[in-house]
C-alpha positions as CSV (number, residue, x, y, z in Angstrom):
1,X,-11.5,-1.7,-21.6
2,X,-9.7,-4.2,-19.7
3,X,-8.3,-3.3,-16.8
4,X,-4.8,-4.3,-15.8
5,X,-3.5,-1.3,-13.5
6,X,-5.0,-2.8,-10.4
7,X,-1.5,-2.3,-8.2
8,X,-2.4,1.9,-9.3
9,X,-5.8,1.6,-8.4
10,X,-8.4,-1.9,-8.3
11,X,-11.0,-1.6,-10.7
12,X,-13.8,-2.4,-10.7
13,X,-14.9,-2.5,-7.3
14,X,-17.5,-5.1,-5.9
15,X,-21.0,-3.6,-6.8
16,X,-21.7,-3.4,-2.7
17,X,-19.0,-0.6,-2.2
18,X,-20.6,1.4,-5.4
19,X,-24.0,0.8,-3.5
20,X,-22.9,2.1,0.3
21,X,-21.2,4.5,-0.6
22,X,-24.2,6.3,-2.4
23,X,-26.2,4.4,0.8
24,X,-24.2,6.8,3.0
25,X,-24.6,10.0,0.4
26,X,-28.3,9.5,0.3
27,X,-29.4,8.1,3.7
28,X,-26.9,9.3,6.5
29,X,-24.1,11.4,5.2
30,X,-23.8,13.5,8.6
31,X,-20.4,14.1,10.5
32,X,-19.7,11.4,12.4
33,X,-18.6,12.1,16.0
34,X,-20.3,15.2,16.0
35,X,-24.2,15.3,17.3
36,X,-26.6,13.2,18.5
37,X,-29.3,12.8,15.9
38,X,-29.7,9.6,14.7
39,X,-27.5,10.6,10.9
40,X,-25.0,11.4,12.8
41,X,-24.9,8.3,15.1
42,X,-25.4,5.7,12.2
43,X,-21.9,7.8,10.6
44,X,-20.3,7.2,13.6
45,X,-20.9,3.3,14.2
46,X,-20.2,2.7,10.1
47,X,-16.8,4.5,11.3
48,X,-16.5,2.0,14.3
49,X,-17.4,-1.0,12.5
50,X,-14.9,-0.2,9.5
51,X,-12.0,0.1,12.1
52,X,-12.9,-3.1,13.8
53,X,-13.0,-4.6,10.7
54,X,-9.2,-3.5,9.8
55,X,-8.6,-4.1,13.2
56,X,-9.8,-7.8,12.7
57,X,-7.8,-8.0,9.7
58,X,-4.3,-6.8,11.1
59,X,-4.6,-8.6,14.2
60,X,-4.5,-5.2,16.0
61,X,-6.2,-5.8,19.6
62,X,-7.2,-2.1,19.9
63,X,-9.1,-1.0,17.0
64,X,-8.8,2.9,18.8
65,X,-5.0,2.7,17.3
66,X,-6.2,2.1,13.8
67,X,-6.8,5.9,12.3
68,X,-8.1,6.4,8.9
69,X,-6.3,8.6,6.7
70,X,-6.9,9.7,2.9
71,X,-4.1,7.3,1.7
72,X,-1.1,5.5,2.3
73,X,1.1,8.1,1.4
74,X,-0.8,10.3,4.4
75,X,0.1,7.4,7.0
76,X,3.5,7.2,5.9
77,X,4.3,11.1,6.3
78,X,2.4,10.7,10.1
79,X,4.6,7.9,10.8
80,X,7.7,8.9,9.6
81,X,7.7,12.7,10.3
82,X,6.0,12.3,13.6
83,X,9.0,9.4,14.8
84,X,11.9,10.8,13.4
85,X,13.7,13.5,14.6
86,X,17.4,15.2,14.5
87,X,19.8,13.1,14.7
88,X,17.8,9.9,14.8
89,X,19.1,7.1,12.1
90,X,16.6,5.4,9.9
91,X,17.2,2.6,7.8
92,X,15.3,1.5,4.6
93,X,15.8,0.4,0.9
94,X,16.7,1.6,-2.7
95,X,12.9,-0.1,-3.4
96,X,10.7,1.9,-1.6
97,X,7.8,4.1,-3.0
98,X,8.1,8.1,-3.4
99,X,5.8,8.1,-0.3
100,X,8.9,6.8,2.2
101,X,11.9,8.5,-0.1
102,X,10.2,11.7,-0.4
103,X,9.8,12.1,3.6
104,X,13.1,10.4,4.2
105,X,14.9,12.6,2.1
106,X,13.3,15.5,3.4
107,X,14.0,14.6,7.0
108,X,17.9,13.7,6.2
109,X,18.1,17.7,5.0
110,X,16.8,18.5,9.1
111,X,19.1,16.1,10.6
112,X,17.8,12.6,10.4
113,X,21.0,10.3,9.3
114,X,19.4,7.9,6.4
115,X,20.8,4.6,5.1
116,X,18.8,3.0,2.0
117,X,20.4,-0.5,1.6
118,X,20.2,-2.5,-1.7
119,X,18.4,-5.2,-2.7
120,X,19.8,-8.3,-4.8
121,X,18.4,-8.8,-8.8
122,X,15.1,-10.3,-7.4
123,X,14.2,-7.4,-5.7
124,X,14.8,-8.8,-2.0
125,X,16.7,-7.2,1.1
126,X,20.0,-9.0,2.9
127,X,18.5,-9.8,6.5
128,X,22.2,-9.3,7.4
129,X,22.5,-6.1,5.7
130,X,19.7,-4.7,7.8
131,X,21.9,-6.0,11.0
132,X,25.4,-4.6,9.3
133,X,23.5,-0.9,9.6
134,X,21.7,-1.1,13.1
135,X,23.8,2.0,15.0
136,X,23.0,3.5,18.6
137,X,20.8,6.2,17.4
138,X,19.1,3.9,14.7
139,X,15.2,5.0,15.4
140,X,13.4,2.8,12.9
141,X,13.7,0.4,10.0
142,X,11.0,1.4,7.2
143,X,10.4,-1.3,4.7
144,X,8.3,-1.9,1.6
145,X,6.1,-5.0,2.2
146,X,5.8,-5.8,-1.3
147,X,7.2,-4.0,-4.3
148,X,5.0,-2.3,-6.6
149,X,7.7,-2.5,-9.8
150,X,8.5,-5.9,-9.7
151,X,6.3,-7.4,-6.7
152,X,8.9,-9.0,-4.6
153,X,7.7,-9.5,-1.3
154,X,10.0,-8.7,1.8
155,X,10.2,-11.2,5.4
156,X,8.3,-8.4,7.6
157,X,8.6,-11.3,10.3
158,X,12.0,-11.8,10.7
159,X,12.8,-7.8,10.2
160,X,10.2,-7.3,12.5
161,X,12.2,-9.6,14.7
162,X,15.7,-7.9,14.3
163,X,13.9,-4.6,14.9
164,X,12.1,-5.9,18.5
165,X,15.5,-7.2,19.5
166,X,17.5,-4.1,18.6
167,X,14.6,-2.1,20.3
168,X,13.8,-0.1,16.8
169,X,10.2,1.4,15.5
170,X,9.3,-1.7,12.9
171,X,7.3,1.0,9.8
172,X,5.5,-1.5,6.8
173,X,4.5,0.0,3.9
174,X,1.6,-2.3,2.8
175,X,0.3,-0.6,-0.1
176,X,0.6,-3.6,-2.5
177,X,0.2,-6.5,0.1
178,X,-3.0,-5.5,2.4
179,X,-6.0,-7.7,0.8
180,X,-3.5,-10.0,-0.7
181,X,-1.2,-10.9,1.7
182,X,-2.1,-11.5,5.4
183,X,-0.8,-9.3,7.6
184,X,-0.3,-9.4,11.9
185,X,1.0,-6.7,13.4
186,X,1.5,-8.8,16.5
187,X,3.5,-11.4,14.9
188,X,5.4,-9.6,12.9
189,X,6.5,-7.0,15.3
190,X,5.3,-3.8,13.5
191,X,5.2,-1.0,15.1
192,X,3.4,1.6,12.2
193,X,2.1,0.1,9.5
194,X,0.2,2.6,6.4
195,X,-2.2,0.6,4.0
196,X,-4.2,2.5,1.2
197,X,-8.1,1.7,1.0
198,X,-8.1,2.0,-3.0
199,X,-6.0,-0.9,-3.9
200,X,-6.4,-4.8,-2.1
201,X,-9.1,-3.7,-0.1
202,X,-11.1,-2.9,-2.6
203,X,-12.5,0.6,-1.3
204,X,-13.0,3.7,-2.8
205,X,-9.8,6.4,-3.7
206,X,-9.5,8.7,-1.0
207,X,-9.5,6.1,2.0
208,X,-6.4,4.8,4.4
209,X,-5.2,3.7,7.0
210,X,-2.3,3.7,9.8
211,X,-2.0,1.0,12.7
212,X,0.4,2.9,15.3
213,X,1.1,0.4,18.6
214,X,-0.2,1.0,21.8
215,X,1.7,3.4,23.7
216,X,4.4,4.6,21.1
217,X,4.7,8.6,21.4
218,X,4.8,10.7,18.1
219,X,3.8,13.8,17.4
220,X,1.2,14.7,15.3
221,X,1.5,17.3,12.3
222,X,-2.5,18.5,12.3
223,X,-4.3,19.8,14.9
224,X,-8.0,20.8,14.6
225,X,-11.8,19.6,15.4
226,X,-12.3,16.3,16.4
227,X,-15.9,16.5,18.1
228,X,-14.1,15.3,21.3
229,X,-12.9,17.7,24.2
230,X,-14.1,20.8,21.9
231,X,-14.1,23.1,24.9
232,X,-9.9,22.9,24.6
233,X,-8.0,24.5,22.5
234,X,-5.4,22.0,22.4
235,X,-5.4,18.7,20.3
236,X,-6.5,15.2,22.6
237,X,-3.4,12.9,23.0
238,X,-5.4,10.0,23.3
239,X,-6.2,7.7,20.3
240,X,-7.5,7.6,17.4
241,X,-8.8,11.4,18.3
242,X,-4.4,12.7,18.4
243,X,-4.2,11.8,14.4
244,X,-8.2,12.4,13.1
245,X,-8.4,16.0,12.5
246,X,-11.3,17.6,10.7
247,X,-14.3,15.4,9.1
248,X,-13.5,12.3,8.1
249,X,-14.6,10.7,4.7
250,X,-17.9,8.8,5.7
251,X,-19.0,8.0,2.5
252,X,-15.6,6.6,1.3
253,X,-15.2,4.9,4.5
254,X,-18.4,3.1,4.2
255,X,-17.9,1.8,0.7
256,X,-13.8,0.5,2.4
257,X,-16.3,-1.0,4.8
258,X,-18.0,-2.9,2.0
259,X,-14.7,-3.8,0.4
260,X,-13.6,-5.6,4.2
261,X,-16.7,-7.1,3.9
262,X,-15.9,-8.9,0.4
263,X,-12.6,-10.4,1.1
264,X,-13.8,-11.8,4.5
265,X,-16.4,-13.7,2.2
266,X,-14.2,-14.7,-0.4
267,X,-11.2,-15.1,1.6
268,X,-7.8,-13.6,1.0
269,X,-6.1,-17.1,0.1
270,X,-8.6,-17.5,-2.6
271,X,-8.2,-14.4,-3.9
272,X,-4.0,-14.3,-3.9
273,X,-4.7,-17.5,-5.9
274,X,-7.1,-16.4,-8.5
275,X,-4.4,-13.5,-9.2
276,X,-1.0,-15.6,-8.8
277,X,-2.6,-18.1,-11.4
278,X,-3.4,-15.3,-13.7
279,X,0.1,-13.4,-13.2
280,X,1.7,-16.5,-13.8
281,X,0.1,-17.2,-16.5
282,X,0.8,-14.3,-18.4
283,X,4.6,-14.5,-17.1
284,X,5.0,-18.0,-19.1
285,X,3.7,-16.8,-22.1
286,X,5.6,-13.4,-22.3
287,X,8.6,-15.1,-21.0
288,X,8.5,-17.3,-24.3
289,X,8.9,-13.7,-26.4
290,X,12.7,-13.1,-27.3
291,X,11.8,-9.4,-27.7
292,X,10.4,-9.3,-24.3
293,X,12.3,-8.3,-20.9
294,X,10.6,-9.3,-18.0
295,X,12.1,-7.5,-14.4
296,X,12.2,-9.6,-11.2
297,X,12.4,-13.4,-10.1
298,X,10.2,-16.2,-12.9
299,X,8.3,-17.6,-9.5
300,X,5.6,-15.9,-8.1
301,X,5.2,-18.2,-5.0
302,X,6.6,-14.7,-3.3
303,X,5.7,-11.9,-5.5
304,X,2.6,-10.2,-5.5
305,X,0.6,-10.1,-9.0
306,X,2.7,-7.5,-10.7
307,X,4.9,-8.3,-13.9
308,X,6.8,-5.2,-14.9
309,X,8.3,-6.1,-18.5
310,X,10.0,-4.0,-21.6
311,X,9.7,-4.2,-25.2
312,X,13.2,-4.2,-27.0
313,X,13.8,-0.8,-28.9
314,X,10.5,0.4,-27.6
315,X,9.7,2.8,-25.0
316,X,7.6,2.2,-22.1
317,X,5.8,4.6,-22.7
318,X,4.6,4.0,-26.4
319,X,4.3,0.3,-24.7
320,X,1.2,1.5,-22.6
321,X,0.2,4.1,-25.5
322,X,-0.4,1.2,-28.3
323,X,-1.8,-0.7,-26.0
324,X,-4.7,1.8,-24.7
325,X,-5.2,1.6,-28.4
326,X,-6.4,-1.6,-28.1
327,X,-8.2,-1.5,-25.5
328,X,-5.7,-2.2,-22.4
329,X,-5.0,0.0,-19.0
330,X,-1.4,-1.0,-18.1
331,X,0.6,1.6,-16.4
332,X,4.7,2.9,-17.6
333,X,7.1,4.7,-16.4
334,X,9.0,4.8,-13.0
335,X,6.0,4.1,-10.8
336,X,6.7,6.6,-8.3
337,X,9.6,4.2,-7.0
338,X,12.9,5.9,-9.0
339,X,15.8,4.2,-7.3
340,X,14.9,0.6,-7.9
341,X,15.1,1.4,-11.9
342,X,19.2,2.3,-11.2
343,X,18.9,-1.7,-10.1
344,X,16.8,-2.6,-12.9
345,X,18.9,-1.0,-15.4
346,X,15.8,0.8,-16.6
347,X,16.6,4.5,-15.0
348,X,16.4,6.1,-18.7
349,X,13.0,3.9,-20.1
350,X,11.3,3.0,-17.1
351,X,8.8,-0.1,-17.3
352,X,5.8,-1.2,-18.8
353,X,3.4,-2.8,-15.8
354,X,0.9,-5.1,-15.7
355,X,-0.8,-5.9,-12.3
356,X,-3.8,-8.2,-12.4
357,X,-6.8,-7.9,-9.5
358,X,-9.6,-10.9,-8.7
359,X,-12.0,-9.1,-11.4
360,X,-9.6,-9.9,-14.3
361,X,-10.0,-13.1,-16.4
362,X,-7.8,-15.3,-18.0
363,X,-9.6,-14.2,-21.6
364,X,-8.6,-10.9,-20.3
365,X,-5.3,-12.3,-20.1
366,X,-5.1,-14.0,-23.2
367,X,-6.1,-11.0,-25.4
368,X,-3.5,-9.1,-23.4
369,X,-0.8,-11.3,-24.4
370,X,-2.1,-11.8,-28.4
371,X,-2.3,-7.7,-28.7
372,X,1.0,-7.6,-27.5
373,X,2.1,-10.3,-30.4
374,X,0.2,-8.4,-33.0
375,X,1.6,-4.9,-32.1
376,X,5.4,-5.9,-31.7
377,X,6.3,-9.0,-33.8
């Protein structure tokens, strides 16, 4: 099978994360944070050195206000639902991911006033749109680092900018970017930012994480054990312990930890190249097909590998469907992000996707592009 789905989910993994995180099963799958033995102790410091490795690769000082979580979607809902509250304005885009809509929307039927600005054919947000909207009781701007239809990639510093000068909660959605794209929260003024584990950073389903800045007060939505102050029955408000209820994934954590370990040896410039030249590539040669309708800007100097394309007079779906046949994982449909295929022009047919990862190959590629030939012409 070759794999081209990797914006869903990268596969394959580097062999090391495979290996710890049966390591971890076998040799010292105890609860971390809560005994003494020596199982439980390794757990905890495979915990600590996974967050100082995010830590290291956010730029985020205090690796105690990185918190793991079972997904982006998880970080976003703790973010968003533990900022916002009635009456608060929040401001975001017609791109974003289920994951900040489906909160959003939820919070807007409590009280929360919601604008979700537009973005222009390629996919990108009007710096002075985001100014245009700012009102008194604006709480937060939540964008979408990069878009995981058409890839565009959003200026988080200079929003981050307008949202430090306004005095406004900076949220980044990283779900497509972290790995790929490097990311400082210092730099870029973010306040929250919500990264999955599965996707650029090459760990395991089931693995997160959320960045929330030093001193900004939220409230958290579970309370329960966190092998810290167990003698109260109420939940710490110190960090990470506030937000890291119940046990946390060890296993899964220590294979992330594995997947941190990879792109610090390989180097996340080398690997956004070995992907852009492979996205590229397969962008010139569909691009040359009259039948063939390819969504977002022809450069990818500041898109992330994803090329979302339809077939004329074929469904997305039957796209994806003929070409499992032959062997290919792409992904169709609407791609959990509905309101950017009203944009697209695409709201009834959705998109056939291709996203690339550093295991793909330009063979890969190349037989990708001649099935495609032989299926449609």
């Amino acid at each position: 099978m070759i794999y081209l789905d990797n914006a869903a989910t990268t596969f394959p993994k580097p062999v090391e994360v495979y290996e710890e995180v049966l390591t971890c099963m076998k040799n010292y799958g105890a609860s971390p944070g809560r005994s003494s033995h020596d199982m439980a102790l390794k757990a905890s410091a495979k915990i600590l050195e996974t967050r100082q490795l995010l830590s290291n690769m956010f730029g985020v000082k205090n690796p105690l206000n990185m918190i793991f979580t079972c997904n982006a979607t998880e970080g976003l809902n703790i973010g968003i639902k533990g900022l916002l509250k009635s009456n608060d304005h929040a401001i975001s885009t017609i791109i974003e991911h289920n994951s900040v809509l489906r909160p959003l929307k939820s919070l807007n039927k409590k009280g929360v006033e919601l604008t979700l600005l537009g973005v222009d054919d390629n996919g990108y947000v009007n710096l002075n749109d985001i100014k245009n909207e700012i009102k008194k009781n604006t709480k937060a701007i939540i964008i979408n680092h990069a878009s995981n239809v058409i890839g565009s990639i959003q200026n988080i510093e200079e929003i981050g900018s307008i949202a430090k000068e306004n005095n406004i909660i900076f949220i980044v959605d990283a779900s497509q970017s972290a790995g790929l794209i490097p990311i400082d929260v210092e730099i870029c003024n973010i306040d929250i930012l919500a990264f999955p584990g599965h996707k650029g950073l090459y760990g395991p389903q089931g693995t997160g994480a959320l960045y929330i800045k030093e001193g900004l007060k939220m409230s958290n939505f579970k309370e329960g054990g966190t092998g810290s102050d167990s003698k109260s029955t109420l939940q710490p408000e110190y960090m990470p312990d506030k937000y890291e209820s119940g046990t946390l994934n060890t296993p899964a954590i220590a294979g992330l930890c594995e997947g941190l370990k990879f792109i610090n040896r390989i180097g996340i410039e080398c690997i956004r190249t070995h992907e852009e030249d492979l996205i590229t590539y397969l962008y010139e040669k569909l691009s040359k097909l009259p039948y063939i309708k390819i969504y977002g800007e022809s450069t990818y100097k500041n898109r992330c590998p994803v090329l979302s394309f339809n077939i004329d007079g074929v469904d997305s779906s039957m796209v994806g469907y003929l070409l499992n046949k032959k062997g290919i994982a792409i992904r169709t449909g609407y791609h959990c992000a509905p309101l950017i295929h009203d944009m697209l022009g695409t709201s009834n047919i959705g998109t056939a996707r291709i996203s690339v990862g550093y295991f793909n190959t330009l063979e890969e590629i190349e037989y990708t592009v001649q099935a495609i030939k032989d299926i449609f012409i």
